[in-house]
C-alpha positions as a Markdown table, in Angstrom:
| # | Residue | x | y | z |
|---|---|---|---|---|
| 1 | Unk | -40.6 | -94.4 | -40.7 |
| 2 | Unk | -41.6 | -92.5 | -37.9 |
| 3 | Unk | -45.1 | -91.3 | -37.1 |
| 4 | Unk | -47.1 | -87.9 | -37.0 |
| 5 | Unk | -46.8 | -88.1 | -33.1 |
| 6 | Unk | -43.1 | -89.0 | -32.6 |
| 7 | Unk | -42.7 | -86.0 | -35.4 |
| 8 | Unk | -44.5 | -83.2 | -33.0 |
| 9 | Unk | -42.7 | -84.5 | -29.8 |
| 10 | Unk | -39.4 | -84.1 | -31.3 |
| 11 | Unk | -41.1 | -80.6 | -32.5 |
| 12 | Unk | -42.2 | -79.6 | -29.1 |
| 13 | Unk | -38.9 | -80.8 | -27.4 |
| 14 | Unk | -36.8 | -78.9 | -30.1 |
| 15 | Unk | -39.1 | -76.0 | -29.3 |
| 16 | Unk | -38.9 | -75.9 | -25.7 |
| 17 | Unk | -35.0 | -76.6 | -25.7 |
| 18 | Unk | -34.4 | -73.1 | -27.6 |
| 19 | Unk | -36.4 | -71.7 | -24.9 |
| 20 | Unk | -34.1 | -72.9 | -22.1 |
| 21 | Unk | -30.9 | -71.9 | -23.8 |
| 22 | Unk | -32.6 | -68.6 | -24.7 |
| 23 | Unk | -32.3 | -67.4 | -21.4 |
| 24 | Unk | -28.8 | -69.5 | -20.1 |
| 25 | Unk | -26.9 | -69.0 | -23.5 |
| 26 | Unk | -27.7 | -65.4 | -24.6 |
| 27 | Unk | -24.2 | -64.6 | -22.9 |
| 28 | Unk | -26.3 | -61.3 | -21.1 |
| 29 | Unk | -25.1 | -60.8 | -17.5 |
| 30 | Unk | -27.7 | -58.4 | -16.7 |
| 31 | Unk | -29.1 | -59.0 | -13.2 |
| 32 | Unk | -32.7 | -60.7 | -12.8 |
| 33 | Unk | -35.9 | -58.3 | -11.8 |
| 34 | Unk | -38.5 | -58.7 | -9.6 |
| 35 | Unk | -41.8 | -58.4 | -10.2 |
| 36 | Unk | -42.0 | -54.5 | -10.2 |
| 37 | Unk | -39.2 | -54.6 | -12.5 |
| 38 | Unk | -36.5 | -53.8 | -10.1 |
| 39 | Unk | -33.0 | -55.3 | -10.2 |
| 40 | Unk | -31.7 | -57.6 | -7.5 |
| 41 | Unk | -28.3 | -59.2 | -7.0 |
| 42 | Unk | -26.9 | -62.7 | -7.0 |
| 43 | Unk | -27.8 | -62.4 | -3.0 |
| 44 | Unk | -31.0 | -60.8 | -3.7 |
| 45 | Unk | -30.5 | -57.4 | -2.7 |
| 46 | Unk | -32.2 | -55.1 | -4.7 |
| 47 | Unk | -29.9 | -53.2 | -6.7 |
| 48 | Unk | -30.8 | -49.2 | -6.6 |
| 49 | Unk | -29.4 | -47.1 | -9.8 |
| 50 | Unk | -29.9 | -44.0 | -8.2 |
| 51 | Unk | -27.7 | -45.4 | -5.1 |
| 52 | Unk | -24.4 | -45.1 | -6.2 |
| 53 | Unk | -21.9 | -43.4 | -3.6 |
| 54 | Unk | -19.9 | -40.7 | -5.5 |
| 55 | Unk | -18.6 | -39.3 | -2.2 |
| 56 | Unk | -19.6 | -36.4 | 0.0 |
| 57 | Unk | -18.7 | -33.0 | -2.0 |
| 58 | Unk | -16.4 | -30.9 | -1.3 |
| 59 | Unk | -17.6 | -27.9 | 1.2 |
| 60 | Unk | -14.1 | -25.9 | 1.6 |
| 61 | Unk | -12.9 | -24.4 | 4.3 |
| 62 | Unk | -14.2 | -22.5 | 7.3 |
| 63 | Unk | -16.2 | -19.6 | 5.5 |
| 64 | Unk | -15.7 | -21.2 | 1.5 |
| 65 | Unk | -19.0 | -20.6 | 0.4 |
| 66 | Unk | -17.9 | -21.9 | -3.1 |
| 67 | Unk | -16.9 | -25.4 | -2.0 |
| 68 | Unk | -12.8 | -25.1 | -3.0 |
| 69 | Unk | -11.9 | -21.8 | -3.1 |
| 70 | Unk | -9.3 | -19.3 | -1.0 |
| 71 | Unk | -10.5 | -19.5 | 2.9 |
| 72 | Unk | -12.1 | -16.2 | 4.3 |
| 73 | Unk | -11.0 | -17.1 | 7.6 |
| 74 | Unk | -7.3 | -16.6 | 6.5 |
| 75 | Unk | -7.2 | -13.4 | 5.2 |
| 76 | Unk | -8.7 | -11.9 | 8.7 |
| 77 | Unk | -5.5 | -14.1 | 10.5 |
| 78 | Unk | -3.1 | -12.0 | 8.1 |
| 79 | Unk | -2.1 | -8.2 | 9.4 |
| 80 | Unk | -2.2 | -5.8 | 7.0 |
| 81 | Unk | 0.9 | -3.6 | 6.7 |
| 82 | Unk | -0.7 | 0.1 | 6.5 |
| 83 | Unk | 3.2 | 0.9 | 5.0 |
| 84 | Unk | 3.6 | 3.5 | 8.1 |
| 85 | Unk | 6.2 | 3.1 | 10.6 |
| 86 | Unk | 5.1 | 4.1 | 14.5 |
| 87 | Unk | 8.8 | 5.5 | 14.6 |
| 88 | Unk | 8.5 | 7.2 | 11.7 |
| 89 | Unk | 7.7 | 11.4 | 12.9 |
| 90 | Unk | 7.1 | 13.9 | 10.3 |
| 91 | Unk | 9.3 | 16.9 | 11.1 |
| 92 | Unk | 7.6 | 18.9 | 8.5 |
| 93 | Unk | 8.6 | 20.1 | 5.1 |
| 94 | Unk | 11.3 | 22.3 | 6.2 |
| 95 | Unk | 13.8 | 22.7 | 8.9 |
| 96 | Unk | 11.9 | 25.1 | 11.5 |
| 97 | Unk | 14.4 | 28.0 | 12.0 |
| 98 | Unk | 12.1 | 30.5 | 13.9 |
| 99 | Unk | 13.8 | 31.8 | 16.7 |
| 100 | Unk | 15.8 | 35.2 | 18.4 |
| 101 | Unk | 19.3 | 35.6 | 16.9 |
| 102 | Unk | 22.9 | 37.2 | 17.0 |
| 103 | Unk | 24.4 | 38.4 | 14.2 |
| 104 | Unk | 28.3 | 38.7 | 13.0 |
| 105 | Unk | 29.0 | 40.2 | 9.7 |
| 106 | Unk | 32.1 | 40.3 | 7.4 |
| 107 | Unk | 32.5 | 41.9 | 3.6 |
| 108 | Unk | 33.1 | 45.2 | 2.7 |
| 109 | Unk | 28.9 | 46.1 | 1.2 |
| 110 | Unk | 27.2 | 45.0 | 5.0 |
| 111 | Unk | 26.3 | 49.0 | 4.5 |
| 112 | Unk | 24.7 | 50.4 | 7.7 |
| 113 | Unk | 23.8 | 46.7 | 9.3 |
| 114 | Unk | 24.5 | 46.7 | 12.5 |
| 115 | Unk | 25.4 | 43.5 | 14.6 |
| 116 | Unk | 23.2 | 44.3 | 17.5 |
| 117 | Unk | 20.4 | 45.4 | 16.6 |
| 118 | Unk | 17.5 | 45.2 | 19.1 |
| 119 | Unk | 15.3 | 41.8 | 19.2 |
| 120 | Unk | 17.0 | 40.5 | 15.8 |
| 121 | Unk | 14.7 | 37.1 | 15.1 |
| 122 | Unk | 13.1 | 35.0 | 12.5 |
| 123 | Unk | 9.2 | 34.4 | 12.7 |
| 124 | Unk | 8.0 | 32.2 | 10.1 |
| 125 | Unk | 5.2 | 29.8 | 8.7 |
| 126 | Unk | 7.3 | 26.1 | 9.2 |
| 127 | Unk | 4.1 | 24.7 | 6.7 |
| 128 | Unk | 4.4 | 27.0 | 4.2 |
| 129 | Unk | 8.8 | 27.2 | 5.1 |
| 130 | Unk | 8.2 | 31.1 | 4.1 |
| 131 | Unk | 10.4 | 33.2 | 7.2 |
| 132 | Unk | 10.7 | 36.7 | 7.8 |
| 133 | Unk | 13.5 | 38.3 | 9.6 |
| 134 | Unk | 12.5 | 41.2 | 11.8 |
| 135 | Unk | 13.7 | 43.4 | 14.3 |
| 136 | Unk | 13.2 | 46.4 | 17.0 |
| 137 | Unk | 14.6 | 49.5 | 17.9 |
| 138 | Unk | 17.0 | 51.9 | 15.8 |
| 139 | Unk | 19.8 | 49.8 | 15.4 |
| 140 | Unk | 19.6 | 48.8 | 12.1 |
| 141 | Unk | 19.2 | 44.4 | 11.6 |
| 142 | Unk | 18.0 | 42.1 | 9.0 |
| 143 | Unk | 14.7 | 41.7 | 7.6 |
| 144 | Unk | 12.6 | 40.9 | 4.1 |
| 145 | Unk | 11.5 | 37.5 | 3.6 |
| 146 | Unk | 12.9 | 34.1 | 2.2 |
| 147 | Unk | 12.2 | 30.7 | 1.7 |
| 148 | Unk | 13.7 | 27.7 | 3.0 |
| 149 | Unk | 13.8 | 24.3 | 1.2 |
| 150 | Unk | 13.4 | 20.8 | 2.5 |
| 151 | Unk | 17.0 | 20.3 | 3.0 |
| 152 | Unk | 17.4 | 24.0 | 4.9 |
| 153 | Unk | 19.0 | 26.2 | 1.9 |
| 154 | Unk | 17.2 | 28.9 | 0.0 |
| 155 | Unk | 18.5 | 31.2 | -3.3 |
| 156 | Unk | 17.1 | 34.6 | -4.6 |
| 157 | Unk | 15.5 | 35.9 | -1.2 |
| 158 | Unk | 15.3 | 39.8 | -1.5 |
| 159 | Unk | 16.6 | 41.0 | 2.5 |
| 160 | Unk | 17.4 | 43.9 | 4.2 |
| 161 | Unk | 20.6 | 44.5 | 5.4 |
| 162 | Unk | 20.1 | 47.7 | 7.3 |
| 163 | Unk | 18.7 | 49.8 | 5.1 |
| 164 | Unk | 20.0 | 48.6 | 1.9 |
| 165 | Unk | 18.2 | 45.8 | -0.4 |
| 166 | Unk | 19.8 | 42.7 | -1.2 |
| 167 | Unk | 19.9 | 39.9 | -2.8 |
| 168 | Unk | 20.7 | 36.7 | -0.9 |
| 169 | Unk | 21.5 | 32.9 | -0.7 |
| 170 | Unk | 21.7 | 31.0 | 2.2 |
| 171 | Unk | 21.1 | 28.1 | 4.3 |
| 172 | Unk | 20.4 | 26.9 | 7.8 |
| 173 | Unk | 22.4 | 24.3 | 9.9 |
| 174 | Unk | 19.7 | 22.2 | 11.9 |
| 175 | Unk | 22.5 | 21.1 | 14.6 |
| 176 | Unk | 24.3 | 24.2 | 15.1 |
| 177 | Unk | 21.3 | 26.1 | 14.9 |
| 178 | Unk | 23.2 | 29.0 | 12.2 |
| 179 | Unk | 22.0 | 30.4 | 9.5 |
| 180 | Unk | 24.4 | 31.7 | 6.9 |
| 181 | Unk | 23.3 | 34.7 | 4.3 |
| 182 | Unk | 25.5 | 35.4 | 1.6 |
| 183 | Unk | 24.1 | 38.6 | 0.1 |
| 184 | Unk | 25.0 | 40.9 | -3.0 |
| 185 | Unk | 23.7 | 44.5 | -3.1 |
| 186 | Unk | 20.6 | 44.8 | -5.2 |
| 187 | Unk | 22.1 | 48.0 | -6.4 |
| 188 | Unk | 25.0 | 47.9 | -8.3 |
| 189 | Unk | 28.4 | 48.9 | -6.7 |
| 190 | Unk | 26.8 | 47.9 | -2.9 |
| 191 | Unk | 29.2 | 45.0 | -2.8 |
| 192 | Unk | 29.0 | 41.6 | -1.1 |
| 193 | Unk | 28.0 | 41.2 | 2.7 |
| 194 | Unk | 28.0 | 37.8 | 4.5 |
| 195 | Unk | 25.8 | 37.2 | 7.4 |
| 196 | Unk | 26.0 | 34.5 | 10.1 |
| 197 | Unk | 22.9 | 34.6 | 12.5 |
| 198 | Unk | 23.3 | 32.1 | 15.4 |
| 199 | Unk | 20.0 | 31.3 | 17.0 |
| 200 | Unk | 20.0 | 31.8 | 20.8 |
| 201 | Unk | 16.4 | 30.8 | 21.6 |
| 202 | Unk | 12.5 | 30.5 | 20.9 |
| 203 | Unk | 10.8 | 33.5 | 20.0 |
């Protein structure tokens, strides 16, 4: 039968074996600490939680302030297309027709027109495209007023015709520099009266 002692040193060693394989069998791989309580590794570098290396961030390109978005610096390397065209010339809104004329007539309602009448020319506003026909002397020419549109032709104009009013169409010829009136009289029974003025220089 064994005694009171060999009892408590079977105790003790029981005791102090559950210790031991408290620590080597609990399966934990957690790293030991020091005595400030900070981990080191199996080398015994101290192991920092706050170290670990996520990688520098992201600070974009030249002038990204965001960190990944478009680069500034590219949009001033673009050019900017305005949409104009250095060749591009804006000749106005109408064909300029001002100018000193000759005159030929046919139809049988031309009245008292005459085809040389003194200074026969146009003088007109080319922004606003309104023109008036004028004249000097006695000899009877064209006058009134009319207005051209963008592609040279115009409808309605009251002229003169001598000294008869009438109503005209017409239209301009930018390369041959002639301007055509064909003109009814406003009067009834006046008949028709066609007009060609051919420009023969500035004013």
């Amino acid at each position: 039968m064994a005694t009171p002692l060999a009892l408590r040193v079977a105790l003790v060693a029981v005791v102090l074996g559950l210790g031991v394989c408290a620590g080597a069998c609990s399966g934990s791989d957690s790293p030991p600490v020091d005595d400030a309580g900070a981990a080191v590794d199996s080398g015994g570098g101290m192991l920092d939680a706050g170290s670990r290396d996520a990688g520098p961030p992201d600070a974009g390109g030249p002038g990204d302030a965001s960190g990944g978005g478009s680069d500034a610096g590219f949009d001033a390397a673009v050019p900017i297309d305005a949409g104009s065209d250095a060749g591009d010339v804006d000749a106005g809104p109408c064909p300029d027709i001002n100018g000193r004329y000759d005159l030929a007539l046919s139809g049988a309602g031309c009245g008292d027109l005459s085809m040389t009448p003194t200074q026969q020319r146009i003088d007109g506003n080319t922004s606003t495209c309104v023109y008036r026909p004028e004249f000097d002397g006695t000899s009877m020419g064209v006058g009134g007023s009319l207005t051209l549109m963008a592609d040279g032709t115009f409808t309605g104009a009251t002229i003169m015709l001598g000294s008869g009013s009438y109503t005209c169409d017409g239209s301009f010829n930018s390369t041959t520099s002639v301007l055509r009136l064909m003109c009814m009289a406003a009067a009834g029974g006046g008949g028709a009266c066609n007009v060609t003025m051919t420009r023969t220089g500035p004013l």
